[in-house]
VOLUMKOL-78200 format. One line per 3 residues: number of its first residue (from 1); their letters; for each residue x, y, z of C-alpha. Coordinates in Angstrom, 1 decimal, padded with zeros to 4 digits. Layout:
N
NUM> A> X:Y:Z | ...
END
This chain:
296
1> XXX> -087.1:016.6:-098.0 | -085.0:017.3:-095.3 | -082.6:019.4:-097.8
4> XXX> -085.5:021.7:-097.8 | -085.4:022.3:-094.4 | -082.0:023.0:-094.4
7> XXX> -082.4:025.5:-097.1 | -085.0:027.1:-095.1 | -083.1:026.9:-092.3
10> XXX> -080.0:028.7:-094.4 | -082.9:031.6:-095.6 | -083.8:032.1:-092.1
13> XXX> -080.5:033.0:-090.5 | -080.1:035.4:-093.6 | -082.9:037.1:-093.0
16> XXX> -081.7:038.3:-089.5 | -078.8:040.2:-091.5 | -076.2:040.1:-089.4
19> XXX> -073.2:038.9:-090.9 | -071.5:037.2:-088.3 | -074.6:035.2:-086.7
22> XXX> -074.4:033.6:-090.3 | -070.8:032.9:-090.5 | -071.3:031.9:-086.8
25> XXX> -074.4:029.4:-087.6 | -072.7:027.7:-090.4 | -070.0:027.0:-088.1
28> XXX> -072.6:024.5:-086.0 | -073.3:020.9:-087.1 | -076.7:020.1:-087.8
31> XXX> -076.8:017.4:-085.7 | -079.6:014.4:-086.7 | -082.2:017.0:-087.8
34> XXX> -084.7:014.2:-085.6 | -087.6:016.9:-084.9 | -087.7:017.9:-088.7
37> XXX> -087.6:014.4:-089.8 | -090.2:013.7:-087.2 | -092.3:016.6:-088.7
40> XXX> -091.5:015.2:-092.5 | -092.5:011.9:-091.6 | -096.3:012.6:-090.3
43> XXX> -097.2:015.4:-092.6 | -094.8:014.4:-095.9 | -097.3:016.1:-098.1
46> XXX> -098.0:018.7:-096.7 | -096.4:022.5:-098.2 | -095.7:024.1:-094.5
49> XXX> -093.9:020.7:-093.1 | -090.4:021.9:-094.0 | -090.8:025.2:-093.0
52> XXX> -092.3:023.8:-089.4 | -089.1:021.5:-089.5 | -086.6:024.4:-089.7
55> XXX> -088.5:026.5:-087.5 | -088.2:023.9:-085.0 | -084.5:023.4:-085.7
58> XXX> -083.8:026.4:-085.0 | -085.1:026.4:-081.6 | -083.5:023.4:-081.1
61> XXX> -079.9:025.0:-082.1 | -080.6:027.9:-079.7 | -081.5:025.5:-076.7
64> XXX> -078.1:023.5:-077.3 | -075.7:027.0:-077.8 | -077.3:028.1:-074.1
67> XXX> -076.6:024.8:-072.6 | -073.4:024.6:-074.0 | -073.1:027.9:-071.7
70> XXX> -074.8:026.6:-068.5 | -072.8:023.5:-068.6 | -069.4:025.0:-069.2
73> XXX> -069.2:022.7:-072.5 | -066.2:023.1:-074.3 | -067.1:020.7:-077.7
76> XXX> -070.9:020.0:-079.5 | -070.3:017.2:-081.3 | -067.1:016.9:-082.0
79> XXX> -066.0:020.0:-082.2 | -065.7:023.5:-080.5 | -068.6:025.0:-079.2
82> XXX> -069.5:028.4:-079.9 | -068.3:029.6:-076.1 | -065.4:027.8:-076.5
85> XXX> -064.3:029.8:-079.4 | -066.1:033.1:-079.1 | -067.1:033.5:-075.3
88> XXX> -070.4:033.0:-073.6 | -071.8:036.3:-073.8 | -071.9:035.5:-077.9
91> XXX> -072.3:031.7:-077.4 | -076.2:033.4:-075.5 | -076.6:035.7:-078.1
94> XXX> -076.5:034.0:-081.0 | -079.1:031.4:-079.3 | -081.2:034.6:-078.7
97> XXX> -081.1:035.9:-081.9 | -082.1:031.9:-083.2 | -085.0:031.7:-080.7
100> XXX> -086.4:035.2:-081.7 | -085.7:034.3:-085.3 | -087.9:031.2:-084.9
103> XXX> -091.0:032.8:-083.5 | -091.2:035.7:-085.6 | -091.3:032.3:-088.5
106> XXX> -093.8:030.5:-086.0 | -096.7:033.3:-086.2 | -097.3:032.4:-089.7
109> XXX> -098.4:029.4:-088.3 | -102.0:028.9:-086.9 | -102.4:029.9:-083.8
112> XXX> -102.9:026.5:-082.0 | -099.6:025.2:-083.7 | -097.6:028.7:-082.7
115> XXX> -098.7:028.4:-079.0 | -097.9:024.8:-079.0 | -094.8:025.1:-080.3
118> XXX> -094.3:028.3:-077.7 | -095.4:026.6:-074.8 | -093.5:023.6:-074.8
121> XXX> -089.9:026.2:-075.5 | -091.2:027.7:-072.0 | -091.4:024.2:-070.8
124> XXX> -087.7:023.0:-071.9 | -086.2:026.2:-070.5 | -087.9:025.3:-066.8
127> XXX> -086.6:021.3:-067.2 | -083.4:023.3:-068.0 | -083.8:024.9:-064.5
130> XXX> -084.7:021.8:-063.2 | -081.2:019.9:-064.6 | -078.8:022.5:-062.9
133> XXX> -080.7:022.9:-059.7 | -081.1:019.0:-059.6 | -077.2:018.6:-060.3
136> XXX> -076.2:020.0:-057.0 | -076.9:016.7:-055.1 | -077.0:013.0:-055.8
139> XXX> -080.6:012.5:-057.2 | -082.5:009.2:-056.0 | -086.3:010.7:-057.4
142> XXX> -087.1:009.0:-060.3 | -090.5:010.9:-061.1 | -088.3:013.7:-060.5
145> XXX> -085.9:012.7:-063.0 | -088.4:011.6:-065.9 | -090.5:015.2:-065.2
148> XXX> -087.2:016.7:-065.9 | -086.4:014.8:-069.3 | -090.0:015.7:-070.4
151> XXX> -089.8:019.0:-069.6 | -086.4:019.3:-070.8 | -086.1:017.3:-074.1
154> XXX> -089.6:015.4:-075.0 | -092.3:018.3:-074.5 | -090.2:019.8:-077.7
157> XXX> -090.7:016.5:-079.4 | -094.0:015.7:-078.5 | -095.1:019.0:-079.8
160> XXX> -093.1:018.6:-083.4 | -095.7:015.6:-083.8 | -098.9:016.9:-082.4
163> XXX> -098.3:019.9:-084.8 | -097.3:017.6:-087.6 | -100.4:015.6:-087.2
166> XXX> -102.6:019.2:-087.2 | -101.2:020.2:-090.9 | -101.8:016.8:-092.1
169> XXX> -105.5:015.9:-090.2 | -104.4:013.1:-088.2 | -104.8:012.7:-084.7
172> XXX> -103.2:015.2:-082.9 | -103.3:013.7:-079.5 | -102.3:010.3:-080.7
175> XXX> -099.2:011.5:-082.6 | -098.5:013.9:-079.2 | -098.1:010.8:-077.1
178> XXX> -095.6:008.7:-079.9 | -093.7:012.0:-079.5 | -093.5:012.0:-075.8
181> XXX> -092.5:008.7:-075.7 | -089.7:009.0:-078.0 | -088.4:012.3:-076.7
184> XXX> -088.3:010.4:-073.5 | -086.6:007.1:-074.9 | -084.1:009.6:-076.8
187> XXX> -083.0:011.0:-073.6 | -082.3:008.0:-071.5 | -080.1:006.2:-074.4
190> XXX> -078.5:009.6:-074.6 | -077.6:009.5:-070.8 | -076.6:005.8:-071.2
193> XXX> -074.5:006.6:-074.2 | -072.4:009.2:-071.8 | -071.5:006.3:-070.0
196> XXX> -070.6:003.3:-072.3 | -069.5:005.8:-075.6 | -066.3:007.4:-075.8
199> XXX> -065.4:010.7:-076.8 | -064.7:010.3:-080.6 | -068.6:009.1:-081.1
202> XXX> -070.1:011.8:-078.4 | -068.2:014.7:-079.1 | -068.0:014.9:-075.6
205> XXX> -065.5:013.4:-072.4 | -067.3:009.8:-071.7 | -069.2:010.5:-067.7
208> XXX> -069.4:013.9:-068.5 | -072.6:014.1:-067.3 | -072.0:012.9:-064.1
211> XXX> -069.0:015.0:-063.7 | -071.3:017.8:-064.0 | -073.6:016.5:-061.5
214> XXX> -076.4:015.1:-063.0 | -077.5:011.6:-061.5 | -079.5:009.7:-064.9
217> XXX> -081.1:006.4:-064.2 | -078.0:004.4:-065.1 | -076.9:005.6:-061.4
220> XXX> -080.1:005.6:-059.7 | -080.5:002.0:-060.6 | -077.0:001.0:-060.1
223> XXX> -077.0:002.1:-056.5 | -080.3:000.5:-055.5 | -078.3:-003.0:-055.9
226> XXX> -075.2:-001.7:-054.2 | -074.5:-001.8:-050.4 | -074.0:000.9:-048.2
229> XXX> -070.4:001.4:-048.4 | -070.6:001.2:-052.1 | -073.8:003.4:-052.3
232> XXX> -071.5:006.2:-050.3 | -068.6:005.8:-053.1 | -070.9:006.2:-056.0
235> XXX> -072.3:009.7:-053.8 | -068.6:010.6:-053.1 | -068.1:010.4:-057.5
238> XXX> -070.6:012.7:-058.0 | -070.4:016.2:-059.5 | -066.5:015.8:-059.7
241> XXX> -063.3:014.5:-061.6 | -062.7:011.3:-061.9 | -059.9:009.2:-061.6
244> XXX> -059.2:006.7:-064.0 | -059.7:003.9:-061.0 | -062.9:005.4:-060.3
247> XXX> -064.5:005.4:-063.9 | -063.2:001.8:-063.8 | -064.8:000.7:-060.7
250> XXX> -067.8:002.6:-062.5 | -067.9:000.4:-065.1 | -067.4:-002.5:-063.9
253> XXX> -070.3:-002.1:-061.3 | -072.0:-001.4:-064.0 | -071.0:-004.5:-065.9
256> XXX> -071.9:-006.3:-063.1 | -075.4:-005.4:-062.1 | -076.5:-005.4:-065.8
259> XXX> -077.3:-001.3:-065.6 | -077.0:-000.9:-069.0 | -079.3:-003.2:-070.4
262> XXX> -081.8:-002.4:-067.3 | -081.9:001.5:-068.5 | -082.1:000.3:-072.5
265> XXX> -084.9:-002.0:-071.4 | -087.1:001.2:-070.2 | -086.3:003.0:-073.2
268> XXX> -087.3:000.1:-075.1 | -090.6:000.1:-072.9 | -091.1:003.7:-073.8
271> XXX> -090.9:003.0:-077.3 | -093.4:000.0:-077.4 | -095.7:002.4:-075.4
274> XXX> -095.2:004.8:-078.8 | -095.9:002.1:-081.2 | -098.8:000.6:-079.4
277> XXX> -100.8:004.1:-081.1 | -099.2:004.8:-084.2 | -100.0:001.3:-085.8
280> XXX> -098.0:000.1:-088.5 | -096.3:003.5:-089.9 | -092.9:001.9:-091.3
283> XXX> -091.7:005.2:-091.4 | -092.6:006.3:-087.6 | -091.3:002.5:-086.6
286> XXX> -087.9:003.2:-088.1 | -087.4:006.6:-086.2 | -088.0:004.3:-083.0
289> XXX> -085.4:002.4:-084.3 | -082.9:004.7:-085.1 | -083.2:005.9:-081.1
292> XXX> -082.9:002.9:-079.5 | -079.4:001.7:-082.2 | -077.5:004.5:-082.2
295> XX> -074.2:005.0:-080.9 | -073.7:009.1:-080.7
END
């Protein structure tokens, strides 16, 4: 089913008419598609799931093309980004003509879905507030942290399975909460694959993150167990280049203090939490699973 949504997807962009947003979209890579198989997986029978799926794609594309932008980000996945090739002033608008594009789709919708889906767009554009201001200083608040990876990437997947759950006439609530949990296990293995993946799997420079200034909970956790001299070198890393002595030392603190598999074991709590009220959906089970294993 998901080749639907891709030819929806496809038919969407069209409709806007303007040549080179097409040519420019194509150029993207779809990426895992994990809020439209998300959708697909709760309501499979259901004739507006594909269409929700796209819609939500496309939201999805536009958010990454503007934080491509705010984060100076020269490759999405392995290749250029759209401001790397044709300048950030396109790189914004072709994201605005995607978002606008998406909830023109969305009013088709019923209303509850449309301001769901709405509401939780507002939501990731203030966690994407939240991610540059929080970037200009070493970041040791780690409600402050997990707001911001709710706000920023699981309120969008949360909502894809509340809404997926109101088209099929499942609990909408109960879905909403496996979704929250796995938008917020997504983002922590994503932070911890910045720091243990290279940049053939990312698509990105290894540490980019913190290079850019954001402190994920690999680093909050690594210096709680470090002493004070240490604790002030891991400060002095932040927001900056790296030498290559220093993204060893990095790594082997990490090593060391067993960072890696303390920030997987939280993402692994966050996902039992999300199976604890989904029962014993294979299907939902084996999205959980493809977070936790993958390697890009």
């Amino acid at each position: 089913m998901l080749e639907s949504v891709e030819t929806i997807i496809r038919e969407l962009v069209e409709e806007v008419d303007f040549p080179q947003a097409t040519q420019l979209f194509s150029k993207l890579s779809g990426g895992k598609r994990l809020r439209a198989r998300l959708i697909l997986t709760i309501a499979p029978a259901h004739p507006d799931a594909a269409r929700l799926g796209a819609i939500v794609e496309l939201i999805h594309a536009a958010s990454l093309l503007h934080d491509d932008v705010i984060d100076d980000a020269m490759l999405r996945r392995g290749v250029e980004s759209v401001n790397a090739t044709h300048g950030s002033k396109v790189a914004i608008m072709l994201g605005d003509i995607l978002y606008s594009k998406a909830f023109s789709a969305l009013t088709a919708f019923d209303p509850e879905i449309a301001r769901t889906i709405s509401q939780s767009v507002t939501q990731l554009s203030v966690g994407e507030m939240m991610d540059v201001e929080m970037g200009r200083a070493f970041n040791l608040d780690r409600d402050l942290y997990l707001k911001m990876l709710y706000l920023k990437t699981a309120t969008l997947i949360e909502s894809c399975a509340y809404c997926a759950a109101l088209l099929e006439g499942k609990d909408a609530h109960v879905y909403g909460l496996y979704g929250k949990n796995l938008g917020l296990a997504f983002q922590i293995v994503d932070d911890i694959l910045d720091i243990i993946g290279n940049e053939e799997t990312l698509g990105k420079p290894a540490l980019n993150d913190f290079v850019e200034g954001k402190t994920t909970l690999p680093y909050m956790d690594l210096y709680d167990v470090l002493d004070s001299s240490d604790q002030e070198k891991l400060m002095g890393c932040h927001g900056r280049v790296l030498e290559a002595s220093e993204k060893q030392w990095l790594s082997n603190a990490m090593s060391v203090h067993g960072i890696i598999a303390r920030s997987y074991a939280r993402a692994q709590e966050l996902c039992d939490e999300a199976l604890s009220v989904i029962g014993d959906e294979a299907a939902l089970r084996a999205i959980i699973t493809s977070v936790i294993q993958r390697s890009h």
